[in-house]
N, C-alpha and C positions, 0 to 999 in steps of 0.2 A: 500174482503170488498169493498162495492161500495165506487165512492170518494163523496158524500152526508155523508156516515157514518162515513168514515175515516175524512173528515175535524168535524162531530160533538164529536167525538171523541177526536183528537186532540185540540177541544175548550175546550170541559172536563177536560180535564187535564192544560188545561194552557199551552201548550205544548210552545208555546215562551218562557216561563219565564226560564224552565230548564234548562238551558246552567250557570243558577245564581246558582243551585244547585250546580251543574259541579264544578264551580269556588269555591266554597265554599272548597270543599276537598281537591281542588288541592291546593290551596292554604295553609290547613290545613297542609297538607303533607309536601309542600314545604320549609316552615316554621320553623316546627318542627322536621324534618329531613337533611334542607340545598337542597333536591331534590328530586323528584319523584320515590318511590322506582320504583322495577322491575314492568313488563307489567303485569302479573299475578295481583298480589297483588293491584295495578293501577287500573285494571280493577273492582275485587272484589270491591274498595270502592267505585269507581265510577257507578257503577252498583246500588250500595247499595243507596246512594246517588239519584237518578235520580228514580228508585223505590221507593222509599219512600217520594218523593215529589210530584210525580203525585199521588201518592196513596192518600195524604192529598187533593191535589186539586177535585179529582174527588170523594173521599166520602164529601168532604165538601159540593159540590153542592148537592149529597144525602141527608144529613143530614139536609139541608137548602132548602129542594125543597118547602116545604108550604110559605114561606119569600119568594122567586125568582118566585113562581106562582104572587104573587100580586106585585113587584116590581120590576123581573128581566125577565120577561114574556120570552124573545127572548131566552136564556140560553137554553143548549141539553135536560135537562129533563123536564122541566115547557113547552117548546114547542113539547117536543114529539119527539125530533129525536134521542130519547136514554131514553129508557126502566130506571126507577128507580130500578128494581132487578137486570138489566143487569148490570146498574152502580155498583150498592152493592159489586157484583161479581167481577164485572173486578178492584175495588178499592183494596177489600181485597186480591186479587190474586198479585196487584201489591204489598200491601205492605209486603206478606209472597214471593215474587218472592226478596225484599230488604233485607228482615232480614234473608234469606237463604245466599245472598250475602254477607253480614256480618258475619254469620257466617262461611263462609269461608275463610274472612279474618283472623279470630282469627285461625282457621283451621293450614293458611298458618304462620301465626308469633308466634304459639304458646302462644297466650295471651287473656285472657278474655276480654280485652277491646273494639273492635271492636264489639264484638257480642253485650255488654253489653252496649255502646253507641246506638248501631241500636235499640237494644229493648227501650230505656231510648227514643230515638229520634220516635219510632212509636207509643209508648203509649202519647207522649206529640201531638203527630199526632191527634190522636183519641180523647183527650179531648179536643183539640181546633176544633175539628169540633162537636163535640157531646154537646159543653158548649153552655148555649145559646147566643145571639147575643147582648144581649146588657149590660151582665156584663162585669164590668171591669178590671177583668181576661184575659178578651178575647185578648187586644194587647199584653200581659203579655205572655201568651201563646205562640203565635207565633213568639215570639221573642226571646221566648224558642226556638221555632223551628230552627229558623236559626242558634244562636251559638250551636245547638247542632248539627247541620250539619257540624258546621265550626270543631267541637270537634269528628265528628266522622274522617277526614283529620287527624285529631293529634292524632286521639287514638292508634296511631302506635309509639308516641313517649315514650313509656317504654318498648316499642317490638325491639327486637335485628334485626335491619335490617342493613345489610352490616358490624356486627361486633359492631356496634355501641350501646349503652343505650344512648339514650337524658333523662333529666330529663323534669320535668311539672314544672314552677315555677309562677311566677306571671308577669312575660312581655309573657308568652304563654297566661295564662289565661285572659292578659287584650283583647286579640281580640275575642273571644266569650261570654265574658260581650259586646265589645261594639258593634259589631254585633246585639246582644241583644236588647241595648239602642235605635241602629238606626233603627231595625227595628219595634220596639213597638213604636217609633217617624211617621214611616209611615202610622202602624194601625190607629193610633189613629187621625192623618192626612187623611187618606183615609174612614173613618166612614161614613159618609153621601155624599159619592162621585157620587150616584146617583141623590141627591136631592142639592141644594143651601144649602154651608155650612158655617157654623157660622164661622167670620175670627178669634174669641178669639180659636175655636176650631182646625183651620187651625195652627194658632201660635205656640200652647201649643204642636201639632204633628210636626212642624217644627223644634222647637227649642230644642225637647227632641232628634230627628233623628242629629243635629247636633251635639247634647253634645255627640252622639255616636260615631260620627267622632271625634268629640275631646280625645275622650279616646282611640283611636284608635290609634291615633295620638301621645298620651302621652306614649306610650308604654316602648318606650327604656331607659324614665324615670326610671322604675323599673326594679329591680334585677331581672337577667338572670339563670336561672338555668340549663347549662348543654350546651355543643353547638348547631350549627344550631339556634340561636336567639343572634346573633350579628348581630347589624346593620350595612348592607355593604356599605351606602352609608354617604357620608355629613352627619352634621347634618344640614346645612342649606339647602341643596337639600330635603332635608325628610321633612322639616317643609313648605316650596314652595310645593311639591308634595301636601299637606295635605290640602294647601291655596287651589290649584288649582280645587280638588277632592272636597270641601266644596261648593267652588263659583259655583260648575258643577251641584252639588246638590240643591243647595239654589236659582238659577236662576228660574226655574219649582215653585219651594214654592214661591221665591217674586210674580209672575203672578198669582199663584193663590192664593194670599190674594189681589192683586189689584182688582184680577177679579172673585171672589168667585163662577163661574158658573161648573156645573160638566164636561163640557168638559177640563176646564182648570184645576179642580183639579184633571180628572182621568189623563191628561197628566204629570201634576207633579209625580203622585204616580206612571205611566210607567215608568218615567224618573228617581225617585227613585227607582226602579227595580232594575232598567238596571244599576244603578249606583252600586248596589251591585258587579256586574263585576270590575269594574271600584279601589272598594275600595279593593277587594281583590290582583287586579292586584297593585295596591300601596305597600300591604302587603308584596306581595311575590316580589316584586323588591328591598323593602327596608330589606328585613332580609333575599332572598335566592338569590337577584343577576337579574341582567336587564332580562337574558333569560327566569325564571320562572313567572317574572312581565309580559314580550312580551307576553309568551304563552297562559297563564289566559286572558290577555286584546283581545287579535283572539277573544275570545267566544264573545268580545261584538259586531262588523260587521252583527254575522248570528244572534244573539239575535233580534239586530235592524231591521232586514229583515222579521225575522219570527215575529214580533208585528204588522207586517203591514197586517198580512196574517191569526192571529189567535190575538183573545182579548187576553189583558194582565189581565185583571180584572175580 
């Protein structure tokens, strides 16, 4: 592949952002399990994971090419440096290349959930790109997307891995509701990030991605069901970590309700990306231990490298 096709390509897919899928499972996993099962099985989710999110980025520009011909002109298909059949192709190839993955996790742990999450997580794929753009479904959707990535990481936690049954209770489930919360807070934040955005609409996307934090945050509030979700650290270390992770997020949104222009608000909604790393790497330090938090938080260094090199948006 020439490198003309290969970088339109990798604009297609969003290919900076991925490393937030990445984080998503490992996290999942880490979490719900106490640590990262075997390489095999690791690989499988991750795989699953990382397919199934470019898949959604590159049919979304399909699906959205008449919209990006009149206001996103530059974009791989609106300017021509990538075929709208070829995309078609290479999207739906990526997401039956994820749900294969998945299904070999369930393969490998003997349990319907992994496959059953992948399919749950690729059909929410396809109606958030296929919905139109200006119902308001649409942040609802993708926010589906993320905690269902966060939950395909955990859907290993009713799977006998290392002798173990973890149960699902409600301190698992409160991080892909708030996943959920935080990221249908960024959609709805990033909506008119090409044009000068209204700051009540700026607000109302800010302060909803924050309550997501907050529930994230409220976690170890609720009843634990099963090990691997005990909190290994303080609780007042854990409530600073959650300050810290908020102030990191909410700096990008203060700037862009000061200064409502879409450079500053597509900066914000990178920086709330990238902060997806950031909030999983909190997760997995606070219920799997400093090393699973370290590991997660590496992926934000190449994240930040690769946005300089490929849009995030």
């Amino acid at each position: 592949m020439r490198r003309g096709a290969l970088a339109a390509y990798l604009e297609l897919m969003r290919f900076s952002n991925v490393l937030t899928a990445v984080a998503d499972v490992w996290m999942g996993m880490a979490v719900s399990l106490g640590a990262l099962p075997g390489p095999a099985l690791t690989a499988c989710i991750t795989v699953a994971s990382v397919c199934l999110y470019l898949s959604g980025m590159v049919l979304n520009d399909v699906l959205d090419a008449a919209h990006d011909a009149r206001d996103r002109s530059t974009r791989p298909i609106p300017s021509g440096r990538v075929g709208r059949e070829q995309a078609m192709t290479f999207g739906l190839g990526l997401m039956g290349a994820g749900l294969v993955a998945a299904g070999l996790a369930s393969v490998l742990t003997s349990s319907p959930l992994p496959a059953a999450v992948g399919v749950a997580l690729a059909c929410t794929i396809y109606a958030y790109d296929a919905w139109p753009k200006p119902s308001p479904l649409k942040p609802l959707l993708m926010g589906a997307c993320r905690g269902l990535n966060a939950l395909l990481g955990m859907s290993l936690v009713q799977s006998s891995v290392g002798g173990d049954t973890v149960g699902f209770g409600p301190r698992l489930a409160a991080i892909p509701l708030g996943l959920l919360i935080y990221i249908v807070g960024v959609t709805l934040f990033a909506r008119n990030e090409a044009a000068v955005s209204r700051r009540a609409a700026l607000a109302r996307g800010s302060l909803t991605a924050l309550l997501g934090v907050a529930v994230l945050a409220a976690g170890p509030l609720l009843p634990a069901n099963g090990a691997g979700v005990e909190l290994r650290v303080a609780p007042l270390a854990w409530g600073l970590l959650w300050v810290v992770t908020a102030l990191l997020i909410a700096r990008r949104f203060a700037a862009a309700l000061l200064q409502p222009r879409p450079a500053t608000v597509q900066a914000a909604v990178g920086n709330a990306i990238q902060g997806v790393i950031v909030i999983d790497a909190a997760l997995a330090w606070g219920y799997a231990g400093q090393l699973w938090g370290l590991a997660i938080l590496a992926l934000l260094p190449p994240t930040m490298l690769l946005s300089r090199r490929v849009p995030q948006t």
